[in-house]
Residue frames relative to the residue before (quaternion, step in Angstrom):
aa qw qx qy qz dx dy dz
X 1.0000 0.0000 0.0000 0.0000 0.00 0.00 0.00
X 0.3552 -0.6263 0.6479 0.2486 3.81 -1.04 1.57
X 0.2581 0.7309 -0.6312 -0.0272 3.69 -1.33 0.10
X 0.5199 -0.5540 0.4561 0.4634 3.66 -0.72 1.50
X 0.1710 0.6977 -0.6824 0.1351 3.60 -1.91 0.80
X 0.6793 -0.4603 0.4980 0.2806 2.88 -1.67 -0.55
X 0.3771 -0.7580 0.2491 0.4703 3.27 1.75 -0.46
X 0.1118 0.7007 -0.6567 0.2555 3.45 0.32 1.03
X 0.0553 -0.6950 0.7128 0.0767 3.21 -1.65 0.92
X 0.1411 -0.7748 0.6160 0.0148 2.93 -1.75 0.69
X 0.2258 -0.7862 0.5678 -0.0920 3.60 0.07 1.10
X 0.8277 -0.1764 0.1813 0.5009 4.12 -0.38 1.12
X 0.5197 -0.5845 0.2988 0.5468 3.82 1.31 0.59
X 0.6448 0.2926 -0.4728 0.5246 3.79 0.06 0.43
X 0.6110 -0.5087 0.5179 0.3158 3.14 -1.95 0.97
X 0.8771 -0.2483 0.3855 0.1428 3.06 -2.31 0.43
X 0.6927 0.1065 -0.2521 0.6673 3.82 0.90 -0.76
X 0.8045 0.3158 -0.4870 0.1261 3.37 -0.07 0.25
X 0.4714 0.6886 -0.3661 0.4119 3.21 1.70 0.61
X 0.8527 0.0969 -0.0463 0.5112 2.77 1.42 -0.70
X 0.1505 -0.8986 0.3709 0.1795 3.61 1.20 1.38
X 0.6378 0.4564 -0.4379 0.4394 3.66 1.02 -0.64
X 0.5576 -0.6434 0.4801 0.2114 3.09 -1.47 1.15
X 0.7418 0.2856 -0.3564 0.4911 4.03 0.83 0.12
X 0.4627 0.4542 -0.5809 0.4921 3.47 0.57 0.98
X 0.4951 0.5894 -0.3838 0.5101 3.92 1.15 -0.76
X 0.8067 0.3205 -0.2069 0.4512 3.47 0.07 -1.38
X 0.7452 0.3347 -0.4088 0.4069 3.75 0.85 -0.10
X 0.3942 0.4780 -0.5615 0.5486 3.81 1.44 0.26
X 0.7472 0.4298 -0.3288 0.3859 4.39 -0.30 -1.12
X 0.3356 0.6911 -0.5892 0.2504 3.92 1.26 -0.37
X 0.6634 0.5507 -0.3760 0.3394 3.71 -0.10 -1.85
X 0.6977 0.5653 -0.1763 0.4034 3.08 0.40 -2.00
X 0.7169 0.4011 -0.2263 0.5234 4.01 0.59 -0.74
X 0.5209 0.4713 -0.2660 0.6602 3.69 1.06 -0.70
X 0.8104 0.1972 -0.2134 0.5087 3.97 -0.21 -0.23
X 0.2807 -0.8418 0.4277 0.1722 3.65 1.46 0.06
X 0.4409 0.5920 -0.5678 0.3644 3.48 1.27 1.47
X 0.0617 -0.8508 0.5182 -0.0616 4.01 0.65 0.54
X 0.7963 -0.1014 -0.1000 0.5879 3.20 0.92 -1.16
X 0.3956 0.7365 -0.5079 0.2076 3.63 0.75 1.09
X 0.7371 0.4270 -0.0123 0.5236 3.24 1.57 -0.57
X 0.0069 -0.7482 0.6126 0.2547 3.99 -0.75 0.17
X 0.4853 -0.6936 0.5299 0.0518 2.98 -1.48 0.24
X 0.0846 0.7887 -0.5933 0.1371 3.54 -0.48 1.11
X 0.1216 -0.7947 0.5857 -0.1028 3.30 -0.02 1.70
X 0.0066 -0.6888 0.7079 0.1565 3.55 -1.46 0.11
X 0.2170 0.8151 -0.5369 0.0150 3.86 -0.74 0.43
X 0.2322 -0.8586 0.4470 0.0954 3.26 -1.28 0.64
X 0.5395 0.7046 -0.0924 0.4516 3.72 -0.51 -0.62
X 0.7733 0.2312 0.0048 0.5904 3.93 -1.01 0.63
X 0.5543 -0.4644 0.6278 0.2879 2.62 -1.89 0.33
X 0.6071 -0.5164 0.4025 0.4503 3.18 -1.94 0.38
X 0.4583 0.6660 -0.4714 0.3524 3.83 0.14 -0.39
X 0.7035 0.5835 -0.0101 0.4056 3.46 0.94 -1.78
X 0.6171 0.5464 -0.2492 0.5085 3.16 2.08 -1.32
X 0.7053 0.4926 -0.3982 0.3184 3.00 0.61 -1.68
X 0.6846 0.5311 -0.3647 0.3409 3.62 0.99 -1.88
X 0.5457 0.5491 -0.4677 0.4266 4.20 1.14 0.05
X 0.4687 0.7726 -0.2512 0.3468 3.04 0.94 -1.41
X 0.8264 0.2981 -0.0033 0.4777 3.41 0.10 -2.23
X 0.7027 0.4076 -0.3228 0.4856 3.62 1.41 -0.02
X 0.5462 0.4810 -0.3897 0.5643 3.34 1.56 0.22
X 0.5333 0.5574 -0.4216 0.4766 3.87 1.07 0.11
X 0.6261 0.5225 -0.1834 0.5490 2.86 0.45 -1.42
X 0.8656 0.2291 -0.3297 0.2994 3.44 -0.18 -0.11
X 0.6850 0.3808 -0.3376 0.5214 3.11 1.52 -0.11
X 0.2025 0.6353 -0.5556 0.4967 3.69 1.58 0.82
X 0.8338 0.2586 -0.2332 0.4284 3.73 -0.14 -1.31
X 0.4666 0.4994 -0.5506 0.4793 4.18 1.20 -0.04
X 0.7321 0.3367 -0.3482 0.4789 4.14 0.26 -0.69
X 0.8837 0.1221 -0.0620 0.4475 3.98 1.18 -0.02
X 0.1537 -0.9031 0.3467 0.2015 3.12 0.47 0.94
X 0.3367 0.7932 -0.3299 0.3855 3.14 1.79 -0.06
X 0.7433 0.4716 -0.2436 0.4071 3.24 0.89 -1.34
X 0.3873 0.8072 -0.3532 0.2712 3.26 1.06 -0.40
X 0.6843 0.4680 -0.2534 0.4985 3.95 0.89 -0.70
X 0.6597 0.4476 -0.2976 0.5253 3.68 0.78 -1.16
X 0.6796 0.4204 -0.3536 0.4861 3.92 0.68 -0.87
X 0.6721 0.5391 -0.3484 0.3691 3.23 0.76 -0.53
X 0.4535 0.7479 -0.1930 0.4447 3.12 1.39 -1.25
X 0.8306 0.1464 -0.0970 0.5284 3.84 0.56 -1.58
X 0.7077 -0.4689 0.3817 0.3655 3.86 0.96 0.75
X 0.6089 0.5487 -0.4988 0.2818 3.58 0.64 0.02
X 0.6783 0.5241 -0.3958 0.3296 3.65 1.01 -0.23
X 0.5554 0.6647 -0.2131 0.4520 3.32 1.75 -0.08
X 0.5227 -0.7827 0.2981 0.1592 3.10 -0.07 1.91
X 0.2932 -0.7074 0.5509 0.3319 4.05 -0.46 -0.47
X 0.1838 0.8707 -0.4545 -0.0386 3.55 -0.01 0.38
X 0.2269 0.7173 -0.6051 0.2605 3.03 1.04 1.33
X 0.0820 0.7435 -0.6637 -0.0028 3.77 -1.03 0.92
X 0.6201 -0.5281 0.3511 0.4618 3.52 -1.58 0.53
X 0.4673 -0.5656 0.6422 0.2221 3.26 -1.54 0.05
X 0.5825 -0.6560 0.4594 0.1387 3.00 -1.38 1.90
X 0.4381 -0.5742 0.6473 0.2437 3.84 -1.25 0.50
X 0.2803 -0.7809 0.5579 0.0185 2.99 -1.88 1.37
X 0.7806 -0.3671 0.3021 0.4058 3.23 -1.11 0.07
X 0.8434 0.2943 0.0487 0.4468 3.72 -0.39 -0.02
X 0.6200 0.3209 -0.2370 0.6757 3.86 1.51 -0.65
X 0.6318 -0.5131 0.5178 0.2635 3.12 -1.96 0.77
X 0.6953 0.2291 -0.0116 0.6811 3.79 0.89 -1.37
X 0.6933 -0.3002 0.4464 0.4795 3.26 -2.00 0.28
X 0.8558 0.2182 -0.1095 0.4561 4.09 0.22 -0.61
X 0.7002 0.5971 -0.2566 0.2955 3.40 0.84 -0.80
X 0.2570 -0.8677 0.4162 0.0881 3.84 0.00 0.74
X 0.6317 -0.5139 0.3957 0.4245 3.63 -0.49 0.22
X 0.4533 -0.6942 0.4170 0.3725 3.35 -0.62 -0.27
X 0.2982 -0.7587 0.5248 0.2451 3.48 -0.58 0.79
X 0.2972 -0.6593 0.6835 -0.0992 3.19 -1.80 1.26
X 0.2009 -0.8716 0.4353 0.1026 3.56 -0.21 1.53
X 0.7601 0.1474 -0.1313 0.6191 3.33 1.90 0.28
């Protein structure tokens, strides 16, 4: 949730560094926000789940980013511009018939 502020984040009810202590998951959740140059125009009340934390942050910054260009449609071109409105849609691949792993295969035995 975008809400005019002072910028305070909140991330699952605990602030920004302690959700995310490594400084480049911080700086890739605050991208949008620096790219639309609201940092401290807005707070931020995020809930996310799922994945690893890497995986969070890169939801996170694509749930900003999109709800940067719902309060401005303006903003739309520059976010768009650096990739943040552009989803990830890598997911795992599904196990088959007959293999141990989506790829892995039994081992073969030439006798």
């Amino acid at each position: 949730m975008l809400r005019p502020g002072d910028g305070k984040s909140w991330i699952n009810g605990r602030t920004l560094e302690d959700y995310f202590p490594r400084s480049a998951h911080r700086k890739m959740v605050m991208a949008p926000l620096e790219v639309a140059e609201a940092a401290t125009t807005y707070d931020l009340r995020v809930r996310v789940h799922g994945g690893g934390v890497s995986g969070q942050a890169g939801a996170v910054r694509h749930g900003i980013a999109r709800a940067l260009v719902e309060a401005d449609p303006e903003m739309r071109i520059p976010l768009k511009r650096q990739g943040f409105l552009t989803r990830d849609a890598r997911i795992v691949e599904r196990k088959k018939a007959g293999l141990h792993k989506a790829r892995k295969a039994p081992q073969f035995s030439k006798r």
